[in-house]
C-alpha positions as CSV (number, residue, x, y, z in Angstrom):
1,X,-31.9,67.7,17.9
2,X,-34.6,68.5,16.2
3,X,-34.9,65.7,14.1
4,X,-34.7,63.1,17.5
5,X,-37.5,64.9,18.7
6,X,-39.8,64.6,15.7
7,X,-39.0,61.0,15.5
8,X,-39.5,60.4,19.1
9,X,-43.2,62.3,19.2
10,X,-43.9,59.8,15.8
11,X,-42.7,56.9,17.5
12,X,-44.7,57.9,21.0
13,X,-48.2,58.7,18.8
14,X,-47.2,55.0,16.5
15,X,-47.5,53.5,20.2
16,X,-50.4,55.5,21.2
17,X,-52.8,54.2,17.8
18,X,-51.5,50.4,18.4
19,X,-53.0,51.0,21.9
20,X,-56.1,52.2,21.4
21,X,-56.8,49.5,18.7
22,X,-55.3,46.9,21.1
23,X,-58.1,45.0,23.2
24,X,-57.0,45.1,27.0
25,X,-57.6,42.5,29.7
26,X,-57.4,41.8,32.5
27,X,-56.8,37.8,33.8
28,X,-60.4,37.6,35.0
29,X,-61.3,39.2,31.5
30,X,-58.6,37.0,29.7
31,X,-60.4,33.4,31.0
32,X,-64.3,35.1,30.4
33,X,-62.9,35.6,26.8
34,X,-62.1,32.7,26.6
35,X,-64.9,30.7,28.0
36,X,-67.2,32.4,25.4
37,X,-64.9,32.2,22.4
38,X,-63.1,28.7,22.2
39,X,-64.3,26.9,19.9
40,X,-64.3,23.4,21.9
41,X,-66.7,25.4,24.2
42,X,-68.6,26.3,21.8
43,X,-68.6,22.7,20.5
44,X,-69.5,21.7,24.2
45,X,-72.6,24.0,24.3
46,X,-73.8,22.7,21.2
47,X,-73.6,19.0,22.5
48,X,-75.0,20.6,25.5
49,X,-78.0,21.3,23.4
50,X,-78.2,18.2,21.7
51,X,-78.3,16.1,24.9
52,X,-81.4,18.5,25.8
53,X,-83.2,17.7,22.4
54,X,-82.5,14.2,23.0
55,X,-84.4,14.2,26.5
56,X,-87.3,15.7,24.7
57,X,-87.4,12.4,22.1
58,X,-87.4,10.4,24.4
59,X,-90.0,12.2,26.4
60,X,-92.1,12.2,22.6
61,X,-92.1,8.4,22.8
62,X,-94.6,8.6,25.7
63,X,-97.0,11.3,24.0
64,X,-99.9,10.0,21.7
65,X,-98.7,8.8,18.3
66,X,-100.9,9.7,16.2
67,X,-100.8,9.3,11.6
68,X,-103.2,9.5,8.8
69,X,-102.9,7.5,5.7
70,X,-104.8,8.4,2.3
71,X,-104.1,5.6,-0.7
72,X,-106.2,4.8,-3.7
73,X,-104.6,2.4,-6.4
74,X,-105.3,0.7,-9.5
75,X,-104.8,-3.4,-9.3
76,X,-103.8,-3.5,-12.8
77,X,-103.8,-7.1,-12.2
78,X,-106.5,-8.8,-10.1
79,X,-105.6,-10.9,-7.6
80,X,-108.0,-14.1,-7.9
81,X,-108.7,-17.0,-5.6
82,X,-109.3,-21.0,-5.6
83,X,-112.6,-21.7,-5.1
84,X,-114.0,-25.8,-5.4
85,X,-115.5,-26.7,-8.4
86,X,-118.5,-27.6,-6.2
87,X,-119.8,-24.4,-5.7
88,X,-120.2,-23.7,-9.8
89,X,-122.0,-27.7,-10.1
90,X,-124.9,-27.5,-13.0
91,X,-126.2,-30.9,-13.6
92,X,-127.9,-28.7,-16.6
93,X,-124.4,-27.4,-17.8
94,X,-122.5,-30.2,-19.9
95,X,-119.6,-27.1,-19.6
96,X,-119.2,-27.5,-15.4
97,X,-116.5,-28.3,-14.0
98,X,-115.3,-31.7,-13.0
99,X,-115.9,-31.9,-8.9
100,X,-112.4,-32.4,-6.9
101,X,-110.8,-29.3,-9.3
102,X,-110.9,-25.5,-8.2
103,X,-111.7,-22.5,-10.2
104,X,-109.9,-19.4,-9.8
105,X,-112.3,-16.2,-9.3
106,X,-111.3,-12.8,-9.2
107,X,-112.8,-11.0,-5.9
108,X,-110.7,-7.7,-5.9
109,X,-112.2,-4.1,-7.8
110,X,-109.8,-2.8,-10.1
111,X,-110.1,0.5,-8.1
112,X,-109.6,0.6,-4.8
113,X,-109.2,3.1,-1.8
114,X,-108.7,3.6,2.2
115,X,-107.8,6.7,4.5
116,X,-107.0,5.7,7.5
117,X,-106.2,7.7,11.2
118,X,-104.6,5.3,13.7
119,X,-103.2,6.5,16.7
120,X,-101.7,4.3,20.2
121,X,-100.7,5.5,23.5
122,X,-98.1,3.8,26.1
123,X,-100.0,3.2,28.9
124,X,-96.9,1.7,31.1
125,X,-93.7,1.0,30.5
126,X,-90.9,0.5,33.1
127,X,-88.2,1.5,30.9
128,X,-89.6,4.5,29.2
129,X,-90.0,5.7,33.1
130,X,-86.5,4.7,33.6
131,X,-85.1,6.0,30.4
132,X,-86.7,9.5,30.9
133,X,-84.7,10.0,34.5
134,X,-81.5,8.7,32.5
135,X,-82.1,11.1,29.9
136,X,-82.2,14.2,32.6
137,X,-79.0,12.6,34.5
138,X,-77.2,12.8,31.2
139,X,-78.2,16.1,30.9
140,X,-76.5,16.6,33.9
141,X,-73.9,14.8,33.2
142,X,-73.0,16.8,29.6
143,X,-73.0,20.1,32.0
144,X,-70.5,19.0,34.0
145,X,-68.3,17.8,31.1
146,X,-68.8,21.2,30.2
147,X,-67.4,22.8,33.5
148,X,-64.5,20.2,33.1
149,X,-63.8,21.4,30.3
150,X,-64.2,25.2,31.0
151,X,-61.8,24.6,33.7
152,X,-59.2,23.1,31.9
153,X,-59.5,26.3,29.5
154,X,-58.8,28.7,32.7
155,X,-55.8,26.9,33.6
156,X,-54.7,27.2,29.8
157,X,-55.6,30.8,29.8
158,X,-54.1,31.8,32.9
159,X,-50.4,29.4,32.7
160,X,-50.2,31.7,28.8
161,X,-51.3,35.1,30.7
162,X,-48.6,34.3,33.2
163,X,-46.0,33.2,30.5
164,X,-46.6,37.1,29.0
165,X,-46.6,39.0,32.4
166,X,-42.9,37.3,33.1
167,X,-41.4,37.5,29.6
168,X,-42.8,41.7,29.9
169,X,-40.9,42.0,32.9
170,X,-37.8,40.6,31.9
171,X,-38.0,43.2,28.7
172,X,-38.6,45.9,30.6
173,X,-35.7,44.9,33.2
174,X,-32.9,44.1,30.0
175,X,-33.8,47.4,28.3
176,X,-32.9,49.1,32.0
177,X,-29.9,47.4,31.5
178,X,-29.0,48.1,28.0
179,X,-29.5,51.7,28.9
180,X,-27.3,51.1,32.3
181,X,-24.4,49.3,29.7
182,X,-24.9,51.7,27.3
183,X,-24.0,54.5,29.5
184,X,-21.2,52.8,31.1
185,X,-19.7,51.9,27.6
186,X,-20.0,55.7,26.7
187,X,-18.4,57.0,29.6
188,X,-15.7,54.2,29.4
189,X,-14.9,55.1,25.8
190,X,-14.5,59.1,27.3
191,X,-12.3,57.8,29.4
192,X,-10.2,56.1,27.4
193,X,-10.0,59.2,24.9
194,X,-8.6,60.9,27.8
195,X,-6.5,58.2,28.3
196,X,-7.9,57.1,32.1
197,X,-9.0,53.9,30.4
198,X,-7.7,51.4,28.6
199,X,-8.8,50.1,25.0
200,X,-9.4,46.6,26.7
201,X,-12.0,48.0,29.0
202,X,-14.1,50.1,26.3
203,X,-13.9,46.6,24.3
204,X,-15.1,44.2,27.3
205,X,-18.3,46.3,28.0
206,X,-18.9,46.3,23.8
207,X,-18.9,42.5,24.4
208,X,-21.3,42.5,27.1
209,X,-23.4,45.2,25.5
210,X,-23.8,43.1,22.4
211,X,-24.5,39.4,24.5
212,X,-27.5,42.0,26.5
213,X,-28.9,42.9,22.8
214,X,-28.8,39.0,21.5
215,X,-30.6,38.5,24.8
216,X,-32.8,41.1,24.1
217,X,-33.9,39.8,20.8
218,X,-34.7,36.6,22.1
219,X,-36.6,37.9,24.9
220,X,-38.6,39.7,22.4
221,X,-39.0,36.9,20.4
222,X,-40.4,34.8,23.0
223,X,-42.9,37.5,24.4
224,X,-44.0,37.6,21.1
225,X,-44.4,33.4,21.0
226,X,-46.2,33.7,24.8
227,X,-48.2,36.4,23.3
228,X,-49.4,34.2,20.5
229,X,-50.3,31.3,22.7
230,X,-52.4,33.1,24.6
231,X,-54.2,34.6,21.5
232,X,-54.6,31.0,21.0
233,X,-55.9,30.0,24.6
234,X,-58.6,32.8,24.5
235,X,-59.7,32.1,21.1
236,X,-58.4,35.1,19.9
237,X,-57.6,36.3,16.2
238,X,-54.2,35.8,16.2
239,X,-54.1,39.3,14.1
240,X,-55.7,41.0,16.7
241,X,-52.9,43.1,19.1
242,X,-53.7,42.4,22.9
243,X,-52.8,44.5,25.9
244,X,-52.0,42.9,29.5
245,X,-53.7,45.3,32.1
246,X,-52.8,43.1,35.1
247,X,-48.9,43.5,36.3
248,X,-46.6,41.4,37.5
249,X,-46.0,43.0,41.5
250,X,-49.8,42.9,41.7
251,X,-50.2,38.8,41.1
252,X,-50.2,37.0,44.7
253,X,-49.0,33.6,45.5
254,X,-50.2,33.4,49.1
255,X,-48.2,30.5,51.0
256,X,-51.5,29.7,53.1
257,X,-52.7,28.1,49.7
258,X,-50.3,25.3,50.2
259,X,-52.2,23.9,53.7
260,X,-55.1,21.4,52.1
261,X,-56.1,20.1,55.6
262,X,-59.7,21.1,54.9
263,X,-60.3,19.8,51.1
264,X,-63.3,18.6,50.1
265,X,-63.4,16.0,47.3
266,X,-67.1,18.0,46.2
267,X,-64.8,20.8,45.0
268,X,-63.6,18.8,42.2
269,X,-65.3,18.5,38.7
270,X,-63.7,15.2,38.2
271,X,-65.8,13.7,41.6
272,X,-68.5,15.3,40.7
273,X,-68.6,13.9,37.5
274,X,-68.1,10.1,38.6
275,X,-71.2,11.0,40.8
276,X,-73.3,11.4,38.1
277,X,-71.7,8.5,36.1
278,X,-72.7,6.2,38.9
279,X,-76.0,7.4,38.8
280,X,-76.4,6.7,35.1
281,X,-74.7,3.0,36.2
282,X,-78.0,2.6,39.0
283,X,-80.1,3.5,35.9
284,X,-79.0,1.4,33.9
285,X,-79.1,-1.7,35.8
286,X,-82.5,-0.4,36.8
287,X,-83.8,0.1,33.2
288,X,-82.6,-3.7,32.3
289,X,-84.9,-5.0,35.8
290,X,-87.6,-3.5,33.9
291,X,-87.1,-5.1,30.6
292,X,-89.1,-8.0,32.7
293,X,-92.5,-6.1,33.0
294,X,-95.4,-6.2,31.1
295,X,-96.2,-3.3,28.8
296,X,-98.9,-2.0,28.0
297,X,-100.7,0.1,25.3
298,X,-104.0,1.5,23.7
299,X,-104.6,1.5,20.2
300,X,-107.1,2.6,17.4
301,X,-108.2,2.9,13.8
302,X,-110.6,5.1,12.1
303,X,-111.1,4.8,8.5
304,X,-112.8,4.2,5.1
305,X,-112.5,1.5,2.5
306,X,-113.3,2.1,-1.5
307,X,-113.7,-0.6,-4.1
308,X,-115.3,0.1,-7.8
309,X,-114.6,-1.0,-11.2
310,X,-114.6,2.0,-12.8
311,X,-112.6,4.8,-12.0
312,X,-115.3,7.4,-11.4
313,X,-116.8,5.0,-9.1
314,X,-114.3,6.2,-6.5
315,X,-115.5,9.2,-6.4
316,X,-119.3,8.3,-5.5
317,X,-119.7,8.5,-1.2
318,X,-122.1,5.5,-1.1
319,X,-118.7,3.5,-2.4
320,X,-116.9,4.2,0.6
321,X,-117.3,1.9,3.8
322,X,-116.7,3.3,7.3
323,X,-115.5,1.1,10.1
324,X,-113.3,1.8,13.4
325,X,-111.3,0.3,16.4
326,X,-110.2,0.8,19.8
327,X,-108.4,-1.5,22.1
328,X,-105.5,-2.4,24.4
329,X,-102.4,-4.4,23.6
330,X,-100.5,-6.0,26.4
331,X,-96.7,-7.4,25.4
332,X,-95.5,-10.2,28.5
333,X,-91.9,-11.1,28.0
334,X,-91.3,-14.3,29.0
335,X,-88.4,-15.9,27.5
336,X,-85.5,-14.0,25.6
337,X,-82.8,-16.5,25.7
338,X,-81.4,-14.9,28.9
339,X,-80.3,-12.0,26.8
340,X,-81.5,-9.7,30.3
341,X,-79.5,-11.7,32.2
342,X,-76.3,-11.4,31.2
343,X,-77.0,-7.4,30.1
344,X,-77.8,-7.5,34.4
345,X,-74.7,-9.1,34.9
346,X,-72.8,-6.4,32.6
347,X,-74.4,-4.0,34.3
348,X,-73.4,-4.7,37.9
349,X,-69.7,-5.0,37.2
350,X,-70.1,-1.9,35.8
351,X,-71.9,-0.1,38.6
352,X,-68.7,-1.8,40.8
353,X,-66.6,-0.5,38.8
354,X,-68.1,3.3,39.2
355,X,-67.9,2.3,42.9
356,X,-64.2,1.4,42.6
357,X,-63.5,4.6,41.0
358,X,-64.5,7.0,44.0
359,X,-61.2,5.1,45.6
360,X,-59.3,5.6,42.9
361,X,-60.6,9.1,42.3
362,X,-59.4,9.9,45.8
363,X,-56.0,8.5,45.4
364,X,-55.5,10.5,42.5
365,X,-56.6,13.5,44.3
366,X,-54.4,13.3,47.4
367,X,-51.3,12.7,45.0
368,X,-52.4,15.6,43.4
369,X,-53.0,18.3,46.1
370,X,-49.4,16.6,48.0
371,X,-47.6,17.2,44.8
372,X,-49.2,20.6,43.8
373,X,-48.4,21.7,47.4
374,X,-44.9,20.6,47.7
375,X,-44.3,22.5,44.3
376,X,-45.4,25.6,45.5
377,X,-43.8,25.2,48.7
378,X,-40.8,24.9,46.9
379,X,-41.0,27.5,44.4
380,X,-41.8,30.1,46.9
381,X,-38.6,29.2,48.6
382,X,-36.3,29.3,45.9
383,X,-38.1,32.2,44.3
384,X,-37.4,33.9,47.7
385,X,-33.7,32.7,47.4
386,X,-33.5,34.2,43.8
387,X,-34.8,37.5,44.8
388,X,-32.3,37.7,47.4
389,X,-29.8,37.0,45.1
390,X,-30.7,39.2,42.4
391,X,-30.4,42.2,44.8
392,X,-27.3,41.2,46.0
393,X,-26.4,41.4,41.9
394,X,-27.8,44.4,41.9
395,X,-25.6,45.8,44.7
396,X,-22.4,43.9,43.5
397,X,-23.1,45.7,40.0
398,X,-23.5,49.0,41.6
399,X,-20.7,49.1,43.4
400,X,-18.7,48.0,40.8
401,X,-19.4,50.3,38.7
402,X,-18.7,53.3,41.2
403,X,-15.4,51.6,42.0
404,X,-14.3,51.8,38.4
405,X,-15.4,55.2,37.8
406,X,-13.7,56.2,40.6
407,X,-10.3,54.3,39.3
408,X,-10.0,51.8,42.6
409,X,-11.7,48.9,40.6
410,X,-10.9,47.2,37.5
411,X,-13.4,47.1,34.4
412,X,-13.3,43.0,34.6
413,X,-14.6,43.3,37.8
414,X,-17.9,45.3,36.2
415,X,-17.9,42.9,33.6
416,X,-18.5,39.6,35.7
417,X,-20.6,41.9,37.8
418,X,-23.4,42.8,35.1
419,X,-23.0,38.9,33.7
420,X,-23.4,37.6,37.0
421,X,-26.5,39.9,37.3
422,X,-27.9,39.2,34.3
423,X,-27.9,35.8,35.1
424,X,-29.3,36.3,38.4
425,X,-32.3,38.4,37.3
426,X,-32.9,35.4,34.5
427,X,-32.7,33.1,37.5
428,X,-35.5,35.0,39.2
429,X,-37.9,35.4,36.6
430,X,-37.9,31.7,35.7
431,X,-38.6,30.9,39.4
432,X,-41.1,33.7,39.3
433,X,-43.1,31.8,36.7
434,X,-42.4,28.7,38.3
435,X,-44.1,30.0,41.2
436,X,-47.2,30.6,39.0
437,X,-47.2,27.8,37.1
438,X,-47.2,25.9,40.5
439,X,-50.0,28.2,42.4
440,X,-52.5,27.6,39.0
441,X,-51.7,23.7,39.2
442,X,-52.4,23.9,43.3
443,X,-56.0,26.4,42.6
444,X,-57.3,23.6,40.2
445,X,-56.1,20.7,42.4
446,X,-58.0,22.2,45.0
447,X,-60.8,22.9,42.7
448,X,-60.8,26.7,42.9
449,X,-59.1,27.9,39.7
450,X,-62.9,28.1,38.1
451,X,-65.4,29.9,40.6
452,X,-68.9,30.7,39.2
């Protein structure tokens, strides 16, 4: 006796250490874990990021643009020039050359030098105007990508924490029946030493003890399979041990939920979204239009120019020549093969098509919310039908029992009793999770799974 309880205050303290290591959360904590921890979040945030660096190059092309160029060089070869032998004519000079010929003369220093600051701003430019309000809608549009996404991670998260709360329960509800079997088979088998019962009976309840520990094991299997995938959802180490906090009793599926009279398209991501695509579509078109204007921009040069045949000549001030510039350049399209044109044309269908999603958006939706309703409609029925039934089991199995150990019942009778409520309790727990399953698909259909 001693021994049992030794081994059951180790066992209890074993528990007690696993606990306190284990992380708890709740399913509000489960899906903020997540959020900050999944690693295509984390991706999303980055590209988040990179969209916003983006906007600020494009905002840099309409900033001064300003450089400064040093170069000295040695023409190791001199570039020379024709000139007409006319210009070298000696009527003294037997040597000159013949008229109609050319001579080649060498103008360029073997040294020479510049440093040069230039600098241009854009004045005006349709498309940089245009480009820098597309930039910002992108922006916008890689936030709500992010949202998307963020909500498809809470439905992940919360279908896995779900998946764990049911399997739990089943556990703890087999090992109340093991214990129930157990005790049964025990007082059976006294009975049968004392000759009440018969050898069949202590054998039958063996059977179904043994079928409740294979069920057991699987049940333990696949809690520890749930348990994994939502490691996985969160973005948790999959080393790490977790601890549910939330129960079962405590999760409401309110049958209100299933009335989507007052829906508002605005509540979903995925409209939103196409908003801001058809935005980007107007801009587009937009930024093409102004492929047509003039633009226009203001330059200018600063600098100074070195020449010398001699090396250290470089280096003497009075051998470097200052000049400058300022002025405006204006580029007019006016022909570019209709290129415009047809990138117009492109742009238009797809505007009409942005248009023609809305419609089809909508469709989707109302499929959606119709279906997602009708599931949970119909999962809280039959979950209410199983949980009927599996107290009926409960009673069947109870008053089996009593009837046998009171010798007016037969053991077969117990038997089918605790299958049949095995299998009803199984029955319940699956409609139980169905039920969830269908309230998380109705809360993002209706665009409230993700509230900020």
């Amino acid at each position: 006796m001693k021994k049992l309880v030794s081994l059951v205050v180790a066992v209890a303290a074993m528990l007690g250490a696993s606990c306190a290591h284990a992380q708890s959360y709740s399913l509000k904590q489960s899906i903020e874990y997540a959020l900050q921890n999944r690693i295509n979040l984390k991706m999303a945030r980055n590209q988040q990021q990179i969209d916003k660096a983006q906007v600020g190059e494009i905002r840099a092309t309409g900033l001064p643009q300003i450089s400064a160029v040093f170069e000295a060089g040695d023409n190791f070869i001199q570039q020379q020039s024709f000139l007409p032998a006319e210009f070298f004519q000696d009527p003294d000079n037997p040597n000159s050359p013949e008229p109609g010929t050319f001579v080649p003369v060498t103008f360029t220093p073997i040294y020479t030098g510049n440093v040069i600051v230039s600098g241009s701003q854009l004045l005006f430019d349709g498309s940089y105007l245009i480009g820098l309000k597309a930039a910002k809608t992108y922006t916008e549009l890689a936030r709500k990508d992010l949202i998307q996404n963020e909500i498809d991670v809470a439905e992940q998260v919360s279908k896995a924490y779900y998946s764990v709360l049911v399997n739990r329960e089943r556990l703890e509800l087999l090992n109340q029946n093991l214990l129930r079997l157990d005790t049964l088979l025990w007082q059976t088998d006294v009975m049968f030493k004392n000759g009440v019962a018969e050898k069949l009976d202590v054998d039958r309840l063996r059977v179904s003890l043994n079928n409740l520990k294979v069920e057991k094991q699987k049940t333990e299997r696949l809690l520890v399979l749930s348990e994994d995938l939502l490691k996985f959802q969160m973005g948790l180490n999959q080393k790490e041990p977790v601890y549910l906090t939330d129960e079962l009793a405590e999760v409401e599926v309110e049958v209100a939920k299933t009335n989507t009279a007052n829906f508002d398209y605005a509540n979903r991501i995925e409209y939103s979204v196409l908003e801001t695509q058809h935005s980007l579509a107007e801009l587009n078109l937009r930024n093409i239009n102004s492929g047509y204007l003039p633009k226009l921009y203001l330059n200018g040069r600063y600098g100074y120019n070195a020449a010398s045949n001699e090396f250290n000549g470089m280096t003497r001030t009075r051998n470097w020549l200052e000049y400058g510039y300022v002025g405006a350049q204006l580029q007019v399209p006016i022909f570019d093969g209709l290129r415009k044109s047809y990138q117009a044309q492109q742009a238009k269908l797809t505007l009409n098509n942005t248009k023609l999603g809305f419609e089809s958006l909508k469709q989707s939706i109302d499929l959606q919310l119709s279906q997602a309703s009708a599931d949970l409609t119909s999962s809280l029925e039959v979950l209410a039908s199983q949980r009927e039934n599996m107290e009926l089991a409960e009673e069947i199995a109870r008053v089996a029992k009593i009837k046998f150990q009171e010798g007016v019942g037969t053991n077969l009778e117990v038997v089918t009793a605790e299958t049949d409520l095995r299998g009803a309790q199984t029955n319940y727990y699956s409609a139980m999770y169905d039920a969830l399953i269908a309230k998380v698909n109705l809360d993002k259909a209706t665009g409230t799974l993700l509230t900020k």
